[in-house]
N, C-alpha and C positions, 0 to 999 in steps of 0.2 A: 917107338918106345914111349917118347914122350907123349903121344895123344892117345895110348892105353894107360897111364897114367894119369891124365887129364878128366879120360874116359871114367876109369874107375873113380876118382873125385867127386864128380858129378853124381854118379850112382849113389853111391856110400855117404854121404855128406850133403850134398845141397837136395839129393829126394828126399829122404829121411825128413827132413826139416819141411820141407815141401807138404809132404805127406801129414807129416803131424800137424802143421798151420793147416789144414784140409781135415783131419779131421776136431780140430777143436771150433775149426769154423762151425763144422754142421753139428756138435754137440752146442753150441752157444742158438744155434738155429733152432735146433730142436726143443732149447731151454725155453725159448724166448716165444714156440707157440705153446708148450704147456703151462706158458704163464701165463698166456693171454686164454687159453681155453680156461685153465680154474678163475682166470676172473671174470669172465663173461658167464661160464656157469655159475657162478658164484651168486652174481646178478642176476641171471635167472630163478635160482631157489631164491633168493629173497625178495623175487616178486618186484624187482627196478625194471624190467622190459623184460614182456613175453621170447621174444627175440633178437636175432641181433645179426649185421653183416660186419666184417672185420676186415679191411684190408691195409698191409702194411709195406711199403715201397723204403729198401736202404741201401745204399752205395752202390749196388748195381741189378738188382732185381727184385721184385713180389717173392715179400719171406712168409709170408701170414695172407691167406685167402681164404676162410671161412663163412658160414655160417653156423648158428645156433637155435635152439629151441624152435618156436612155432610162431604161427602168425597173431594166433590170441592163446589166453591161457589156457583153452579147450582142448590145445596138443592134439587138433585135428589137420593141419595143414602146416607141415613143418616146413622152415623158412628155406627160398632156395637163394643161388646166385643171380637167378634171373628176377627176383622178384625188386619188385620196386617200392621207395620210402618216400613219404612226404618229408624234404627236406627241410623244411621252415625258411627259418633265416641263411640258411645256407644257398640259397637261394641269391642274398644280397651277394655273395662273392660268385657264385661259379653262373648266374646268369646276369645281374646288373654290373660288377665292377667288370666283367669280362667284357662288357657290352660298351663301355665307357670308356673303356681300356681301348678297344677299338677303335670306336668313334674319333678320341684324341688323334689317334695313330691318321684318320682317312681325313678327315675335316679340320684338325689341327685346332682349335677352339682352344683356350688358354687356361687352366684349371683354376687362374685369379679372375677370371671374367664373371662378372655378375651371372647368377641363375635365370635371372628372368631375360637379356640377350636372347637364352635358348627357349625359355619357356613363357610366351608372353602373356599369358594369363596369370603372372605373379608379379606384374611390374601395377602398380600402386598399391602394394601391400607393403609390410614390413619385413617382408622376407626378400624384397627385389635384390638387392643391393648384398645381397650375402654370395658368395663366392662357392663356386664347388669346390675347394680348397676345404674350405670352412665346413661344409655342410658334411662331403664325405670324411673326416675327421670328425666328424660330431661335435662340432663346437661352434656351430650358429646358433646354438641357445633355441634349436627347435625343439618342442615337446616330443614326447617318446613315443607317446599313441595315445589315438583317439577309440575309444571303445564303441564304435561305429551300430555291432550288434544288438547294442544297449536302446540305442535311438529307434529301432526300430519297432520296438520293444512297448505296449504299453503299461497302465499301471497293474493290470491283471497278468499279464506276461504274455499278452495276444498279441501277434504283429498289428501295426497300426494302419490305417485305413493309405493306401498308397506307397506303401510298402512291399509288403510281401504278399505273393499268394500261391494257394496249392495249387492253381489251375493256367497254364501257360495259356495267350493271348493278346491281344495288340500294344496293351498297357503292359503286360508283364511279361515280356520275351526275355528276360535275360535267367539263364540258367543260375542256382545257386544250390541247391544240392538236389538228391531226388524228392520228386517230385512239388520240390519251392522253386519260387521263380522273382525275382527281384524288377521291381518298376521301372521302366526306360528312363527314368529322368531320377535315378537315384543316385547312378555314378557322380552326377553333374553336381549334387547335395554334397557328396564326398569328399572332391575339390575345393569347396566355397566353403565347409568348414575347416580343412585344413587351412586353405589361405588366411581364414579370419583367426584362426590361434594367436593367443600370445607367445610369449618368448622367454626364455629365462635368462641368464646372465650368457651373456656373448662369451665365449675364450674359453668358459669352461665345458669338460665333455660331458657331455650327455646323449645318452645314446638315444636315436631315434630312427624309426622307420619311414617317417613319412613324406620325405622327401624321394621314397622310391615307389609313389604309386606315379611319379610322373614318369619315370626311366623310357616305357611303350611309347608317352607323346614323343618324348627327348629323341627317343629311337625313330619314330615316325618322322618327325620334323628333319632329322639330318639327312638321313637315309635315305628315307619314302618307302621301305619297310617296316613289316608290322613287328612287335618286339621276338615273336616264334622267329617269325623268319628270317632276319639278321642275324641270331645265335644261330641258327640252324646254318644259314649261309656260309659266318666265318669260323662255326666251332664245330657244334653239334654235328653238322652232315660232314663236312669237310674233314672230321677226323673218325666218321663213321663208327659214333657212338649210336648204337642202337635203341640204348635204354636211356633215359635223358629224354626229359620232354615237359610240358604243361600240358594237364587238361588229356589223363592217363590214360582215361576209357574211351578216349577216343581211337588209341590206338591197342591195347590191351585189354585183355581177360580182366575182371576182378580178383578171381583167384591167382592172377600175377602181381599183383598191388598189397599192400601189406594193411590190414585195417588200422585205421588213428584213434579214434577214441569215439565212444557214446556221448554225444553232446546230448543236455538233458536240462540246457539250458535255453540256445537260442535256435537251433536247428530240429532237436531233440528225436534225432532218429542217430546210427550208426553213420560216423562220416568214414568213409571208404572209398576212395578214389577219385576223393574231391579235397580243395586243399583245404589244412584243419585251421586256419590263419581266418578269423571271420570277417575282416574288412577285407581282405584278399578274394573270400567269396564272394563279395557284394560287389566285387568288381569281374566276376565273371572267370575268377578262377586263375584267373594272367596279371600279374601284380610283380611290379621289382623286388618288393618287400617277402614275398615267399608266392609260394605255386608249384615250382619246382620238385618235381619226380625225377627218382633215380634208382639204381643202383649201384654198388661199390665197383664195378669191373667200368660201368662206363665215365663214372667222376675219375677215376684212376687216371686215363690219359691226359682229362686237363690240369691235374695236379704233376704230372709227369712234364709236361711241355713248361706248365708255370717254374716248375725247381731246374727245367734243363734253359731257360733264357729263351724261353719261348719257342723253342725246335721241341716238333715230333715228329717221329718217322723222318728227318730230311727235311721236314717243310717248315718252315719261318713262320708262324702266326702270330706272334708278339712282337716287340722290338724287344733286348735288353732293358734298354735304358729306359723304356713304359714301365716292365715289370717289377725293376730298378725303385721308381721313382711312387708308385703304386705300393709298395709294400714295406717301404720304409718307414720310421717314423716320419707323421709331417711336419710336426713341431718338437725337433730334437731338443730344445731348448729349456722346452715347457714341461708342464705335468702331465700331458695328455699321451697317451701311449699310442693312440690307434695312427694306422696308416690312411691311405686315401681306399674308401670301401674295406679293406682287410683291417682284422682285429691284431692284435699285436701283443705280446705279450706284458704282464704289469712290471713295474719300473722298479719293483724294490726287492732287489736279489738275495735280501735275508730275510722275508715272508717265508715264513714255513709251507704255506697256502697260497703262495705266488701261481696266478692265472697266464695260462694253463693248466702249466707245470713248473718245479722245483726244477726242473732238468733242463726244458727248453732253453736254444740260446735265442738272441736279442736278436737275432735276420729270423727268427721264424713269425711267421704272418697264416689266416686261415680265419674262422669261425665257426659256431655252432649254432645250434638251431634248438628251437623249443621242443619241437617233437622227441628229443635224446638224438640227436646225429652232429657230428662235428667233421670236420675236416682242415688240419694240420701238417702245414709244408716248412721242413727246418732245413735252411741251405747248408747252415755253417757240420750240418750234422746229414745231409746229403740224402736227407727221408722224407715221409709224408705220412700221415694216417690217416684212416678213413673209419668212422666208428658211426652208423649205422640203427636205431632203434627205430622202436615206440612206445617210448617210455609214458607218454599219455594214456597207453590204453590200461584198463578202460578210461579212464578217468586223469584229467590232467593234472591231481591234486598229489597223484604219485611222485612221489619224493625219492626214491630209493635209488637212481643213477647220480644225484645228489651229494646224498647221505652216505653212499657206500664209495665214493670218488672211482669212478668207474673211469671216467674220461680221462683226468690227472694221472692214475696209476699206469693205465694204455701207455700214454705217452712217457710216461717215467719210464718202463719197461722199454720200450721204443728204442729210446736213447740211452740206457746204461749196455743192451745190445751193441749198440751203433760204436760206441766207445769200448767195447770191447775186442771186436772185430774190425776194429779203425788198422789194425796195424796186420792181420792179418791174411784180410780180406782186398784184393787188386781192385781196382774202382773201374769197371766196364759201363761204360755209356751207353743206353737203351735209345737210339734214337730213332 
């Protein structure tokens, strides 16, 4: 009697309640992609990116996997899942910090150790003595960029004599888009002008890229691997991502690549499936600083293993306490927000216009990229996003992913989701 009593309990009472947290779960689900589809459409009609991939990872599964629009605004080639994005800067996290993140792990190297230690072509400069500490927080007072394109350039707007040329041969074997081809001894020019830069005020952040055209030696020098190969080694193959790669056409269709923008300045043809970063070109396409093709299903797994402590599927490819120590503030102290490589959110939680987001909490880490793509992993809130353009095409002068808060809103939505279904939604681990 008593467990037909117990029995009916269970029925009548704890289903019911069951049932209903199940379905406001999937009304809160449903909510949360027709908010992300009208504002990605939204962005579309006003002409902030022809396209767009969307993926969105919370408490225990991919709620959000789309795509939108087309690959240009000719809405002849509408965008798929397969297709892949120049990821810009994003690049600096999901192939350089990933790759350093490593390196520390296998070689043990001290993140206060001077730069030039590792990289001895910087030791009697004024950069010797700066600490990867420093540099990957941005605050060795390195310059942001060197407009590389510009030099090549002369005063009629004609490449200059040893420079570039349309026709590949002995002097000019290095690929930079179709049919240009960059001088063998130009990379070497690259180098000698970063080292020769001045500096601005040490301690303060300022963001710079150009401490990651070294990442490939850095990688080469520890390793004895080329910068492909080590990601491919301990990330890319090992967690068999298929889409993830530098240098797209090599292994892909065009019509699988997403066009970047009509350069109409230094390249002045359609850059398509070469990366849209122009010192990044001139290095042959493989640079720390951007190169990096992808798409949203295969950055997903490493944003998944980075928010689970470094497990996917069962397998350990991080430590904790790296991912830990990488994503944290470096200088909790100070004014400076960023982590070591990972962007970090801004520090004054009553900015209305607080970067990223209004919503995000203080453990989320990630970055964005010039092209329009970002990618955002919040622990305390147990998500990730992945948001996807090209917002350059045609033209990089496009403002409308900007101006319409396309990215801040994403992730606002994101997390007022996350916070809603906190309580009644069970937390299943994907691993």
């Amino acid at each position: 009697m008593r467990v037909a009593i117990f029995t009916f309990f269970i029925l009548f009472i704890i289903l019911p309640n069951n049932l209903k947290a199940q379905r406001l779960s999937d009304t809160l689900k449903l909510d949360l992609t027709s908010k992300v589809d009208s504002l990605i459409n939204f962005g579309i009609q006003r002409k902030a990116f022809p396209g767009a991939q969307v993926l969105i990872f919370k408490k225990d599964s991919i709620r959000v996997n789309k795509t939108y629009g087309y690959h240009t605004y000719d809405s002849l080639i509408p965008v798929s899942k397969n297709d892949l994005y120049d990821l810009a800067s994003v690049t600096k996290v999901l192939a350089s910090t990933l790759a350093i993140m490593k390196l520390y792990e296998l070689y043990g190297f001290n993140i206060k150790d001077p730069v030039s230690k590792w990289i001895p072509s910087l030791k009697k400069s004024n950069k010797q003595n700066h600490s990867f500490e420093q540099i990957l927080s941005h605050s060795a007072g390195w310059l942001p960029y060197i407009a590389h394109q510009n030099l090549v350039l002369n005063k009629r707007g004609n490449f200059k004599r040893n420079t570039l040329s349309n026709i590949k041969d002995s002097r000019f074997p290095g690929y930079v888009s179709d049919s240009l081809y960059v001088h063998k001894r130009y990379q070497k020019k690259i180098f000698r002008r970063i080292k020769k830069t001045k500096l601005t005020t040490m301690g303060e952040m300022v963001y710079s890229g150009m401490f990651y055209f070294y990442l490939p030696q850095l990688v080469k020098r520890m390793s004895g691997l080329s910068f492909s190969e080590f990601l491919d080694t301990h990330f890319y193959d090992s967690m068999k991502l298929e889409r993830i790669t530098f240098l797209p056409t090599s292994k892909f269709s065009k019509t699988e690549i997403v066009p970047t923008e009509r350069d109409s300045v230094f390249r002045k043809q359609l850059v398509h499936g070469w990366v849209h970063d122009e010192a990044a070109s001139l290095m042959g396409g493989i640079s720390g600083n951007a190169g990096l093709f992808a798409n949203a299903n295969s950055i997903a797994p490493l944003l998944q293993m980075l928010l689970q402590k470094g497990i996917y599927k069962g397998r350990q490819f991080l430590n904790p306490k790296t991912i830990t120590l990488f994503s944290q503030r470096t200088y909790p102290e100070g004014s400076n927000p960023r982590g070591l490589g990972f962007d970090k959110p801004s520090l004054d939680l009553k900015d209305t216009n607080r970067y990223p987001s209004t919503l995000v909490s203080h453990k989320t880490f990630g970055h964005t990229g010039y092209t329009g793509t970002m990618v955002w992993i919040d622990p305390e809130y147990d998500c990730f996003v992945i948001l996807l353009t090209n917002r350059v095409y045609p033209f990089r002068q496009q403002r409308g992913l900007y101006e319409l808060n396309i990215r801040p809103r994403l992730l606002n939505y994101t997390i007022k989701d996350v916070s809603y279904t906190h309580l009644t939604q069970p937390t299943k681990r994907i691993v």
